[in-house]
C-alpha positions in Angstrom: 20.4 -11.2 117.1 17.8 -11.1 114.9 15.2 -13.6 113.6 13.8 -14.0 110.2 9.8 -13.5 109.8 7.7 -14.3 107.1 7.0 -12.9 103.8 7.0 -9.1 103.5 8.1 -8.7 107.4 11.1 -7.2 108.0 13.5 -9.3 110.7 12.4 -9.2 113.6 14.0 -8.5 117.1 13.3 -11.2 119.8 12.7 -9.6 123.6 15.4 -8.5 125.0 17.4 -7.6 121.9 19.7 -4.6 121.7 18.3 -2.6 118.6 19.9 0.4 117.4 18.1 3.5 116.5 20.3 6.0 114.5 19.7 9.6 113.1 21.6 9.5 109.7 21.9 13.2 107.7 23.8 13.1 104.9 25.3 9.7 105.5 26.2 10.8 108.5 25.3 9.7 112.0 23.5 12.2 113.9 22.9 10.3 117.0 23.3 6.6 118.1 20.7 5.2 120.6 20.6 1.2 121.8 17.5 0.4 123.1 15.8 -3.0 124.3 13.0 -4.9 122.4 9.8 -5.4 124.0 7.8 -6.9 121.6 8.1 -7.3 117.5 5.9 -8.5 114.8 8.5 -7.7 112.0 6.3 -4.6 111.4 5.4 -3.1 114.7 8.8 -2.9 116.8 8.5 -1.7 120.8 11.3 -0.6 122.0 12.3 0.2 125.8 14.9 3.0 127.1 15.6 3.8 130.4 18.2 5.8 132.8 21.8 5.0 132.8 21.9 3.9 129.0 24.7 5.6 127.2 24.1 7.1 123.8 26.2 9.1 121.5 24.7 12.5 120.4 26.1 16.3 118.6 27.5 17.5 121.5 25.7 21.0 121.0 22.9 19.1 121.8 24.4 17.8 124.9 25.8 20.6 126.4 22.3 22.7 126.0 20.7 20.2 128.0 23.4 20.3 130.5 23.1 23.8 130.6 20.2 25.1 129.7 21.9 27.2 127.0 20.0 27.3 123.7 22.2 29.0 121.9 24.0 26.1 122.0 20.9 24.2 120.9 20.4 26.9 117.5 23.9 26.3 116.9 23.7 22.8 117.1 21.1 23.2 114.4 23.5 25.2 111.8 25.9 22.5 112.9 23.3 19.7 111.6 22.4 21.3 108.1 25.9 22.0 107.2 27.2 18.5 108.5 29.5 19.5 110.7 28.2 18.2 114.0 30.7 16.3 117.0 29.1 13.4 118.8 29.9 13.0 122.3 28.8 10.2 124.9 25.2 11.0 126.6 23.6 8.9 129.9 19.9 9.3 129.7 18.4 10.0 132.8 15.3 10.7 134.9 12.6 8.7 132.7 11.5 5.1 131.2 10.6 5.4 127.9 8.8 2.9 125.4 8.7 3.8 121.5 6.4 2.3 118.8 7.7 2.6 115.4 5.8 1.2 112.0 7.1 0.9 108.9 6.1 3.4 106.3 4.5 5.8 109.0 6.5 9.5 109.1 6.2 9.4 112.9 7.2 7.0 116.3 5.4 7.2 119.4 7.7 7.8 122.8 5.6 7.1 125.9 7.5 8.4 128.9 6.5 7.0 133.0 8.5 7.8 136.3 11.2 5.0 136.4 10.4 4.4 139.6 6.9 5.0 140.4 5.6 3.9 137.0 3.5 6.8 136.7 2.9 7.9 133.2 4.1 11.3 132.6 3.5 12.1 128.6 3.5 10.7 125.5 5.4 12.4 122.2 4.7 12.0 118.6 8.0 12.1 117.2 7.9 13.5 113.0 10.5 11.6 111.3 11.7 10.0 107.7 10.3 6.5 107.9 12.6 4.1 109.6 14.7 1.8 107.8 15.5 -1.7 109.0 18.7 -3.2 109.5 20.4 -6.1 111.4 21.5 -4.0 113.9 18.6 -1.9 114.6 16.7 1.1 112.6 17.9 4.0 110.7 15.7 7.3 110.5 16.1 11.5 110.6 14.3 13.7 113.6 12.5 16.1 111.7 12.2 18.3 114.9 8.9 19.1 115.3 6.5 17.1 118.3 3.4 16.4 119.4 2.9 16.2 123.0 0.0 14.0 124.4 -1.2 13.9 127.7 -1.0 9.9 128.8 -4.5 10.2 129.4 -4.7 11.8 125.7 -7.3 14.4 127.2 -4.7 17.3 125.5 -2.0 18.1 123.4 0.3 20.7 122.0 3.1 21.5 119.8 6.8 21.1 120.9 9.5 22.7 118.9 7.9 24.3 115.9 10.4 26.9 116.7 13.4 24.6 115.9 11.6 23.0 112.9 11.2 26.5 111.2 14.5 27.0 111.9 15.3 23.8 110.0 13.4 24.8 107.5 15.0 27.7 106.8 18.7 26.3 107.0 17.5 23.7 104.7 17.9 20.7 106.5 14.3 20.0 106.4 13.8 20.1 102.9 10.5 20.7 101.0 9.9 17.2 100.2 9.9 16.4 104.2 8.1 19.3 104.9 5.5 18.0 102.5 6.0 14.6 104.4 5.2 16.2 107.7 2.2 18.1 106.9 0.3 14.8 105.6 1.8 13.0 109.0 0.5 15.8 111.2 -2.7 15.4 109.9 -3.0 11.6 110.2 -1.1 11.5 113.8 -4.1 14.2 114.5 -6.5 12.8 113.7 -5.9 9.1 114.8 -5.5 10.5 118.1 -8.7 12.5 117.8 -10.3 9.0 116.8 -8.4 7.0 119.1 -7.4 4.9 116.6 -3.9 2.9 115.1 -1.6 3.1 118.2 -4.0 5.9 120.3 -6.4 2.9 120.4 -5.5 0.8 123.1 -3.7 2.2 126.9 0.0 2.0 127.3 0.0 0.0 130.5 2.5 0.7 132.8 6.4 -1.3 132.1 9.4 -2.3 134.3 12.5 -3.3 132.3 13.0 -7.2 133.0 15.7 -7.9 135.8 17.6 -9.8 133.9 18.1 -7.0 131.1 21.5 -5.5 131.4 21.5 -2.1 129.9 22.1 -2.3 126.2 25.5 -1.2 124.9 26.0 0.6 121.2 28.1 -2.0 119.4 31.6 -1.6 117.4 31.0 0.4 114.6 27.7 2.3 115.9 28.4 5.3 113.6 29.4 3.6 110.7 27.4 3.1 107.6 26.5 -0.7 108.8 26.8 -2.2 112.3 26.8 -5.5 113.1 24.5 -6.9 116.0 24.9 -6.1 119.0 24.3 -9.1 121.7 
């Protein structure tokens, strides 16, 4: 369910809520994720994942992380730009994670602890379009590329520049969201330099709520609009 806020807020998600974060290319959905709402001011949204919630994702995908093959992974990139991706059912495993998305911002933030110890293990950056809301959830496009924080923020590096000129070159990252991600590199950069915006305050550490069941994707997950999920 969702619950109306007030004027220029989208809805917002009460705790607990199964919200829906989709990859859509083309129309198409790319990957289907249901996640749990922390907290949501109808701006700021928190989000919680954590092992044994099932996903749908391009299979390329799933089989190079199942096998460590990236040809598979390339491949599922050729697959992407010319829209001819499969999705198949994926369990995440070995890790909590909490994401922090913001309207109009071209990147989320992914903080990752050890689902059983709690201890933080990394924080992404995740470069994206800007998510779209919707009753079921959010709509938005990887764009590849990732920053990697320590959880201390005391370092950080580049993850997947490799892929992203890869996707540059196949086209699926087109100029205009190249464009996009430059500017967002530089403010994600530098708010973290400044510990400011979401780099301002500590993530402390999260257990999902006993009574949460794990969200399920509802009815309809990869079509254009899904309804709610319970």
């Amino acid at each position: 369910m969702t619950v109306p806020a007030g004027p220029g807020l989208g809805a917002r998600f009460p705790p607990g809520a199964t919200v829906v974060r989709r990859d859509i290319h083309h129309g198409k959905v790319w990957s289907a994720q249901p996640y749990r709402a922390i907290t949501d001011t109808g701006t700021v949204l928190h989000l919680a994942y954590w092992p044994g919630i099932r996903s749908l994702a391009p299979t390329a995908w799933t089989t190079a992380l199942r096998t460590g093959d990236d040809t598979a992974r390339k491949n599922g990139l050729h697959d992407l730009a010319a829209g001819t991706w499969e999705l198949g059912p994926w369990t995440w495993q070995h890790t909590v994670v909490r994401a922090r998305f913001e309207p109009g911002e071209c990147f989320s933030l992914h903080y990752f602890q050890d689902p059983v110890t709690a201890r933080p293990l990394r924080l992404y950056v995740n470069f994206e379009r800007p998510v779209v809301r919707s009753g079921a959830g959010i709509d938005t496009l990887d764009l590849l590329v990732d920053l990697v924080v320590e959880p201390d923020l005391s370092g950080w590096w580049w993850k997947d520049q490799d892929e992203y000129e890869q996707g540059r070159r196949l086209g699926f990252v087109t100029d205009a969201d190249h464009r996009m991600v430059e500017r967002a590199r530089e403010r994600a950069l530098g708010l973290l330099q400044d510990r400011a915006g979401p780099f301002a305050e500590p993530w402390p550490a999260w257990t999902p709520d006993a009574a949460w069941p794990l969200p399920i994707l509802p009815e309809g997950a990869t079509c254009g609009s899904v309804p709610p999920a319970s």
